[in-house]
Each structure stands twice: as structure tokens, then as C-alpha cells.
C-alpha positions, 0 to 999 in steps of 0.5 A: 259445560264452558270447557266443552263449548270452547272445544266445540268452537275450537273444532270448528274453527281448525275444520274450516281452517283445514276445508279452506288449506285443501280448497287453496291447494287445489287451486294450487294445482290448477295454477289459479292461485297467482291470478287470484292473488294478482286480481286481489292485489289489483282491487285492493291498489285500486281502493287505496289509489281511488279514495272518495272525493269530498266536496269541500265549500271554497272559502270566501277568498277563493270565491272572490277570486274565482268571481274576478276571473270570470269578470276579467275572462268577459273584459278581455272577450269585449276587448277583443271584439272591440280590437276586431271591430276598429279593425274591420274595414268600414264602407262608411267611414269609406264614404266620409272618407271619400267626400273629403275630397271630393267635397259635394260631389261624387269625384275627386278632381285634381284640386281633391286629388291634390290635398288626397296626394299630400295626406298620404305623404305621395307626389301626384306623379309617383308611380305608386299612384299609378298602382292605385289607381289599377287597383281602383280601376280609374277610367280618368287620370286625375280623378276617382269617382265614388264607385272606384273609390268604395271598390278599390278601397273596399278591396285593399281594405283601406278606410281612412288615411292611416290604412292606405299609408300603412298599405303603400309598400304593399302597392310598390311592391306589387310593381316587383311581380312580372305579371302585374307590372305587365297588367299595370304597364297596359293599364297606364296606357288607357288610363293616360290617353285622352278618352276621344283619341286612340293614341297617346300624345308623345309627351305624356307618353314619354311622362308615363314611360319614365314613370315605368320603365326610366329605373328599371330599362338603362337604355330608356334615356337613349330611347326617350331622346330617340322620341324627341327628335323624332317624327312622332307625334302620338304611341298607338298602343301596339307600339306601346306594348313592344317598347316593354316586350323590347325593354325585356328581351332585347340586349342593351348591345342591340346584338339580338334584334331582329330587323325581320321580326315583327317589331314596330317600325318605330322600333326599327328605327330607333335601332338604327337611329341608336346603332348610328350614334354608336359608328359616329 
């Protein structure tokens, strides 16, 4: 009975041996069998590269260093708000800056403008002044008022003496852009004339010219002696703003003037007046 139930399993097992050759080679026929044995290969790669992941508790080392990260990540953040907030410019330290200088009132005056030249390392009569002032959009030389002051300082975002000096070679700068000098140039004029006259008297008038023009125009100290022996008392604006159109255009020769052009009389004469010397 033992013999025949082996027998029994035996035959069994050939016959399905034989249905499983017969069903494989007529996938074999079919082409089906690479696919089913790269579709096979390719599960099975996949579940040996992918093994399950076990959690593991982190040791107590591990924690604490994780735990001083994070504490380190949040220093550094308040550390940088804090770096980002002293950075940012601050109208009330504006405003107390202002009132040292201004004392108990709402502008600083010559005595203030003073000690405000000396803290920021610049003579009164530096042109970079002349170029903070524009930017303050002063009315008055010699004096900034409270509304001047917050605005202009507001716009260079300069809130202490620190921050304007760190700004003055920006300031001199500007003087290099041909628009703004221009803009500057016709600034100077109302800013230096006395608010009740029309005219620039021909002192400050030369003062204001040298300021602008004496390093930049090589024919300014052959124009600025011209002025002194000459019959003018006051520079109307017209003639103020031809000096520097003249300063660009015209040849330190003189040879591309043009007496019938619209010049200035003033302008004229200095010509004729230059090309005498020249003869004699």
C-alpha cells in the first residue's frame, strides 16, 4: 500500500511537471516567455533593492545633538532679525539725531551746522555738502529744518552719524552723473541767493562757481578773474545756467563760439575780453 501511494504521488507530480513543459512552450511559441521572465526579474530586483524599513529609537546621544541643533537653527534666526533690525533705518533715532543739533528747535542753524560738518569729517564749504543739501532739498544755506532733515535722511537711509559718513562717497559720486550735476548745478543757484533777490550777488556767485566747476572747467580761473574786473554786480539765473552749458560745449580755444548765437551778453564779453589778452 506504501508502494503504491508513492507511485500515486510520483505520477502526479511528472504529470504536472509535463502540463507545466507543454504550457511554457507554448508561450514559447507565442514570444511571451522573455517578457514573463524580465517582468519576474524585475519584481524580484525590486524586493531585494527595497527591504523594509525599520524604526529604530535614536540613542540618547543622538537626541541631545538633535535637541542643540534646533536650539542653535533658533539663536541663529533671532540673530539675524536682530542684525536686520540695527540695519533698518530708524526715524527716531532720525529725530534725536536731528535735535542734536538743532537743540530746542526745529532747525539747525549755522552754530549746529557747524559741529554737524565737524562730526561727519566735512568742511562747511565742501561740495559734498552742496550734494546733501539737494538731496535734503534745503531751501536755506546754512540751515536744515526738521521736515528736510527726516525726508532726506529718510531717503539716503541715514540715521546716525555713522551711516552718513559711510554714505559720503556715494554723495561725491553722484557729482560724476551728468544729469544729476546738472540738477545739482541749477540747485545751487536758488539755494545760495538770498530768498528776497532774484539775482545771485557776484561774490557768492564766484564762491559757488569755484565749488562746482574750478576742478572740472580749466578756463574757470581765466572766467573767475573776467568777473572781478568786470561791471557785474549780481548772476541772474539765465546767465548762470549758460556758464555751464558754455563749460561743456565751448573749446578752451574759444574757436567754436558763436557770437550770434543766443549766449549771454555777459558771455560775449568774456570772450572778447579772454581773446584781448591772448592778442596782447
Amino acid at each position: 500500500m506504501h508502494s503504491d501511494a508513492a507511485n500515486f504521488q510520483l505520477n502526479t507530480h511528472l504529470s504536472t511537471l509535463a502540463s507545466i513543459h507543454k504550457i511554457y512552450h507554448t508561450l514559447h511559441k507565442l514570444n511571451l516567455t522573455e517578457d514573463i521572465g524580465q517582468e519576474s526579474h524585475k519584481s524580484v530586483c525590486c524586493l531585494r533593492a527595497m527591504p523594509p524599513r525599520k524604526k529604530r529609537r535614536p540613542s540618547s546621544g543622538e537626541d541631545m545633538s538633535a535637541k542643540k541643533s534646533r536650539q542653535d537653527s533658533v539663536f541663529r534666526k533671532q540673530e539675524s532679525t536682530q542684525i536686520r533690525e540695527e540695519e533698518l533705518f530708524s526715524s527716531k533715532r532720525c529725530l534725536e539725531w536731528f535735535y542734536e543739533y538743532a537743540g530746542c528747535d526745529d532747525v539747525v542753524g549755522p552754530e549746529g551746522m557747524e559741529k554737524f560738518c565737524e562730526d561727519i569729517g566735512v568742511e562747511p564749504e565742501n561740495v559734498v555738502m552742496l550734494v546733501l543739501a539737494w538731496r535734503l532739498d534745503a531751501q536755506s544755506m546754512g540751515y536744515f529744518t526738521l521736515q528736510e532733515w527726516l525726508k532726506g535722511m529718510g531717503s539716503l537711509q541715514c540715521d546716525s552719524t555713522e551711516s552718513l559718513r559711510n554714505s559720503l562717497d556715494h554723495l561725491r559720486s553722484v557729482l560724476n552723473d551728468t544729469t544729476s550735476f546738472k540738477l545739482i548745478y541749477r540747485y545751487a543757484f536758488d539755494f545760495a541767493r538770498e530768498k528776497d533777490q532774484r539775482s545771485l550777488d557776484l561774490n557768492t556767485a564766484k564762491c559757488m562757481l569755484g565749488l562746482l566747476l574750478g576742478k572740472t572747467w580749466p578756463l574757470f580761473p581765466v572766467f573767475n578773474q573776467f568777473l572781478e574786473q568786470s561791471k557785474y554786480k549780481v548772476i541772474n539765473k539765465d546767465q548762470w545756467c549758460n556758464v555751464l552749458e558754455f563749460s561743456r560745449t565751448i573749446n578752451l580755444d574759444l574757436s567754436n563760439y558763436d557770437e550770434d548765437g543766443a549766449w549771454p551778453v555777459m558771455l560775449d564779453e568774456f570772450v572778447e575780453w579772454y581773446k584781448e589778452r591772448q592778442v596782447s
